[in-house]
PyMOL commands that place a pseudoatom at each C-alpha (Angstrom):
pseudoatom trace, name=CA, resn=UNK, resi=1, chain=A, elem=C, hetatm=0, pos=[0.000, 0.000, 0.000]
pseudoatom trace, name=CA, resn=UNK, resi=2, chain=A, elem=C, hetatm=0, pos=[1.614, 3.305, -1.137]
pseudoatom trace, name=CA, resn=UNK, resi=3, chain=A, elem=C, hetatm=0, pos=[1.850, 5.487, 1.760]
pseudoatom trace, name=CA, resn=UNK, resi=4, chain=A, elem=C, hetatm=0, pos=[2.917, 9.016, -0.039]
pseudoatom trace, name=CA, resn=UNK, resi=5, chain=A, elem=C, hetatm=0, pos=[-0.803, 10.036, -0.260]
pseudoatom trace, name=CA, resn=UNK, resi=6, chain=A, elem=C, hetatm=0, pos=[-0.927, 10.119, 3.638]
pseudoatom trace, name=CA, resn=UNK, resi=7, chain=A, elem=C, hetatm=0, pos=[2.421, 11.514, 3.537]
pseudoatom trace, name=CA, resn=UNK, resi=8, chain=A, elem=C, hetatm=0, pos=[1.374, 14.363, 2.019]
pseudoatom trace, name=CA, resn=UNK, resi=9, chain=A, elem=C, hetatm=0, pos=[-1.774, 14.838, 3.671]
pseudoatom trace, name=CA, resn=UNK, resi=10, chain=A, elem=C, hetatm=0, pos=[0.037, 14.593, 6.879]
pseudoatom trace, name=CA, resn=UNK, resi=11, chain=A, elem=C, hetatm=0, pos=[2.797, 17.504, 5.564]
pseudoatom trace, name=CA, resn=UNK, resi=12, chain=A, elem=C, hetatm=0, pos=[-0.365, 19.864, 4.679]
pseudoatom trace, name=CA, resn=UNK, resi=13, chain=A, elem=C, hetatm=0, pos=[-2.481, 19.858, 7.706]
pseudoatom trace, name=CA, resn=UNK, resi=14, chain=A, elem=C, hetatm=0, pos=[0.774, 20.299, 9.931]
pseudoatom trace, name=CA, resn=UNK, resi=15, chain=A, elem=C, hetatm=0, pos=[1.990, 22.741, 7.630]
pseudoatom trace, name=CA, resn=UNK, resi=16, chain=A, elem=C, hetatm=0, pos=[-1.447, 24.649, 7.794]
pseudoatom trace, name=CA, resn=UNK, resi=17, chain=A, elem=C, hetatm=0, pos=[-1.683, 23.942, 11.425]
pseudoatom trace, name=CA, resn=UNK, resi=18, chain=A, elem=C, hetatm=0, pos=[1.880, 25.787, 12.296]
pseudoatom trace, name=CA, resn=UNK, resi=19, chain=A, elem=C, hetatm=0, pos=[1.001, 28.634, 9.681]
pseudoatom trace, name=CA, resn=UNK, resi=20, chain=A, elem=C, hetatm=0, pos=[-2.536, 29.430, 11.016]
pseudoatom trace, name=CA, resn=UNK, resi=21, chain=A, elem=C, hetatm=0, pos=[-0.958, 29.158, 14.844]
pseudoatom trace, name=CA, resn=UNK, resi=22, chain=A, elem=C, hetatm=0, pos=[1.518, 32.067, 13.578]
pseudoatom trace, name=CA, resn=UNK, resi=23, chain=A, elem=C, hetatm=0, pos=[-0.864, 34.467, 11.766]
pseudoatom trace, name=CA, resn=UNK, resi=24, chain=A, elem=C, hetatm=0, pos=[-2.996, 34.147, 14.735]
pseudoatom trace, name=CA, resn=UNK, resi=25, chain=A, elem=C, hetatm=0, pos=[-0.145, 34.854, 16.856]
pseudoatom trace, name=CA, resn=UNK, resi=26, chain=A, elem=C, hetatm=0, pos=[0.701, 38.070, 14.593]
pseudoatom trace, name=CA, resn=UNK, resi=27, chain=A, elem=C, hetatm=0, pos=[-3.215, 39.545, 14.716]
pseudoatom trace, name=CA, resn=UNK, resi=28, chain=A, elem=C, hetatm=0, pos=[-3.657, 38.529, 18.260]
pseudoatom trace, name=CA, resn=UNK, resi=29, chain=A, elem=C, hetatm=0, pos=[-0.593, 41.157, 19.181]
pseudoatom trace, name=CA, resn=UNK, resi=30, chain=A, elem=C, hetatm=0, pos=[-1.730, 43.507, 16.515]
pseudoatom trace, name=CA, resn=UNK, resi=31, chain=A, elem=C, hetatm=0, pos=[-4.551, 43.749, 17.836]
pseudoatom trace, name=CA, resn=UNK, resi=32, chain=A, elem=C, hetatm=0, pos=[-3.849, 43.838, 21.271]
pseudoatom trace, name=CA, resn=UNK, resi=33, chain=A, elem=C, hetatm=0, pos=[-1.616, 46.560, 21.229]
pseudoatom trace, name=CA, resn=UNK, resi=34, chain=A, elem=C, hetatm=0, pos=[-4.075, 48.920, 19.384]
pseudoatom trace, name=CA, resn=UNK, resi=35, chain=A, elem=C, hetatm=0, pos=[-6.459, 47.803, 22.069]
pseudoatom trace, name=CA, resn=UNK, resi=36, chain=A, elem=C, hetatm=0, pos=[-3.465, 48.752, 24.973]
pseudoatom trace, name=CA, resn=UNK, resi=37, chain=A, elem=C, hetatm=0, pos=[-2.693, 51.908, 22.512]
pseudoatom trace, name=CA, resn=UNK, resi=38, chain=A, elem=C, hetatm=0, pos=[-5.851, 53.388, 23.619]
pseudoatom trace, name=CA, resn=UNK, resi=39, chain=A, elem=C, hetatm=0, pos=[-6.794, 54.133, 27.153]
pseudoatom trace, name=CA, resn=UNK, resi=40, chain=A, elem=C, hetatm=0, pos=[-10.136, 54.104, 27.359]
pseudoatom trace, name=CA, resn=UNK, resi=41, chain=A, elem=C, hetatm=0, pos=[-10.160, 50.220, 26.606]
pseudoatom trace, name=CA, resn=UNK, resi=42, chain=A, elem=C, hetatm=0, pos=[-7.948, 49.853, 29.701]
pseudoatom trace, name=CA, resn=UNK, resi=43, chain=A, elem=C, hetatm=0, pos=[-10.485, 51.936, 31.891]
pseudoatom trace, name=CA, resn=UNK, resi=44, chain=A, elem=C, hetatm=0, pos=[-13.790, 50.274, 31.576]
pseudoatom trace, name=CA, resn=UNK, resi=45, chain=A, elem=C, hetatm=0, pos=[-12.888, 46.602, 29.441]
pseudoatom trace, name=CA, resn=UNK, resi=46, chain=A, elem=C, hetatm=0, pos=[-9.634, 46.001, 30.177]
pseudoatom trace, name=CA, resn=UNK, resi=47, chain=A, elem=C, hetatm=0, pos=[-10.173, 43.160, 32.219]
pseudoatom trace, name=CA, resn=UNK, resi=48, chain=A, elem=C, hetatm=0, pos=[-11.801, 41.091, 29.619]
pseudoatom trace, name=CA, resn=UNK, resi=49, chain=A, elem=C, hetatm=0, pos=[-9.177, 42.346, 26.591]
pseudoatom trace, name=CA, resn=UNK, resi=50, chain=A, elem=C, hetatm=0, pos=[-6.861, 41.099, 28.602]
pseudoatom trace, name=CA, resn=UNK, resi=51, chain=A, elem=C, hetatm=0, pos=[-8.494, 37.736, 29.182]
pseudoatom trace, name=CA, resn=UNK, resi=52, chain=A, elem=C, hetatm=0, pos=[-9.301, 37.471, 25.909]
pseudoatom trace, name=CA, resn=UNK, resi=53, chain=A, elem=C, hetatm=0, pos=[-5.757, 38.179, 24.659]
pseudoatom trace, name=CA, resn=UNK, resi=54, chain=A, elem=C, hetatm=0, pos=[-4.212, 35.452, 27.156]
pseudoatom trace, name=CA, resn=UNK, resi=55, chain=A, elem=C, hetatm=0, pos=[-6.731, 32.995, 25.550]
pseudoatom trace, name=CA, resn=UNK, resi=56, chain=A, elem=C, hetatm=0, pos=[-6.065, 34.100, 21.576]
pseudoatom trace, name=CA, resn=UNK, resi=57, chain=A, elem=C, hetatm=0, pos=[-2.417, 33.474, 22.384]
pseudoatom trace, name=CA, resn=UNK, resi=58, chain=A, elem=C, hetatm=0, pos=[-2.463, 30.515, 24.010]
pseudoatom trace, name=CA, resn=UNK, resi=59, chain=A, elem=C, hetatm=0, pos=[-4.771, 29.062, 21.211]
pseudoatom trace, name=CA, resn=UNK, resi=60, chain=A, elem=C, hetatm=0, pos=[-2.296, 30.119, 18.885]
pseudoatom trace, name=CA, resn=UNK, resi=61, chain=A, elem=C, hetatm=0, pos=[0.807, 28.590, 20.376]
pseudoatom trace, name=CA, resn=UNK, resi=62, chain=A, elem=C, hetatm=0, pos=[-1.531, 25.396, 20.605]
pseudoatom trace, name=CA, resn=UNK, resi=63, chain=A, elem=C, hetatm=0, pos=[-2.664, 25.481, 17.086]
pseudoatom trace, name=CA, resn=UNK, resi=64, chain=A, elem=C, hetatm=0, pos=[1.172, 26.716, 15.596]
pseudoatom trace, name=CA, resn=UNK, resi=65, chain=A, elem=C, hetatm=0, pos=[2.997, 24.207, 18.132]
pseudoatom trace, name=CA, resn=UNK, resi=66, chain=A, elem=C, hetatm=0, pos=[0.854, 20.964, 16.573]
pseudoatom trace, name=CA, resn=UNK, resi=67, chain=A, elem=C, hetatm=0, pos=[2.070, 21.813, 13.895]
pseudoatom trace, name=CA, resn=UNK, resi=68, chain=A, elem=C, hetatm=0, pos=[5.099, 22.237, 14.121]
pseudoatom trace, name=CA, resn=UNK, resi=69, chain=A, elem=C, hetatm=0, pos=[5.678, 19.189, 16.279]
pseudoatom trace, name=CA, resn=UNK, resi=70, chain=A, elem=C, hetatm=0, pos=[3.926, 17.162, 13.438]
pseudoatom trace, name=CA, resn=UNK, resi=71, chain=A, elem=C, hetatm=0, pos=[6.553, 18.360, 11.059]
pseudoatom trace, name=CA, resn=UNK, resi=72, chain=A, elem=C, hetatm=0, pos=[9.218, 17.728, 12.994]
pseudoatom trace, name=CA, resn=UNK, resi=73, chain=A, elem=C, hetatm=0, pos=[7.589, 14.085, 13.536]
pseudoatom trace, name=CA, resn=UNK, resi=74, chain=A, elem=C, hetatm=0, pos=[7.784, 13.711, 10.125]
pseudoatom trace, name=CA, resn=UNK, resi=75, chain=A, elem=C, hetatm=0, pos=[11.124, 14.433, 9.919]
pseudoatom trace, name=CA, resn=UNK, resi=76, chain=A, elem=C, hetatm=0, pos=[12.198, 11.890, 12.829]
pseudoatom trace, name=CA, resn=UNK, resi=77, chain=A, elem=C, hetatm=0, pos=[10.591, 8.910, 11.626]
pseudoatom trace, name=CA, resn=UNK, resi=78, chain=A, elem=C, hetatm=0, pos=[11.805, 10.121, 8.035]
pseudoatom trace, name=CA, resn=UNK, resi=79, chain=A, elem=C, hetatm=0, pos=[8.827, 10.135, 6.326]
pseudoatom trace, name=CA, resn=UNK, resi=80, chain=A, elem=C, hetatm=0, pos=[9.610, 12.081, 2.510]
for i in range(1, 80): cmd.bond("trace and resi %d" % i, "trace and resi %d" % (i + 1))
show_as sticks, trace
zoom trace
């Protein structure tokens, strides 16, 4: 049974994983510091920015790091 289908299936959802885990990294601090940039969002909702922030970027680093360890998997059992 060939196995280079799953290979590369395998390669693109770790590859998309790691890539959507960065760009969400990159909006979630763009984002964040317009939101710190301006005051008034620290005054009355800063409390839940903040929270919300803290979750964005750990979902990111969960999303980006799967992927990332998945391509590095693929490189240690040597998969092409």
């Amino acid at each position: 049974m060939p196995v280079t289908p799953l290979v590369t299936a395998f390669t693109a959802i770790a590859t998309g994983a790691a890539l959507l885990g960065a760009g969400l990294l990159t909006m979630t601090i763009i984002f964040g510091g317009l939101a710190f940039y301006f005051s008034i969002f620290d005054m009355h909702i800063g409390g839940f920015i903040k929270k919300l922030l803290m979750a964005s970027l750990g979902g990111s680093f969960l999303v980006g790091g799967g992927g990332a360890l998945g391509l590095w998997l693929k490189g240690v059992f040597g998969l092409p």
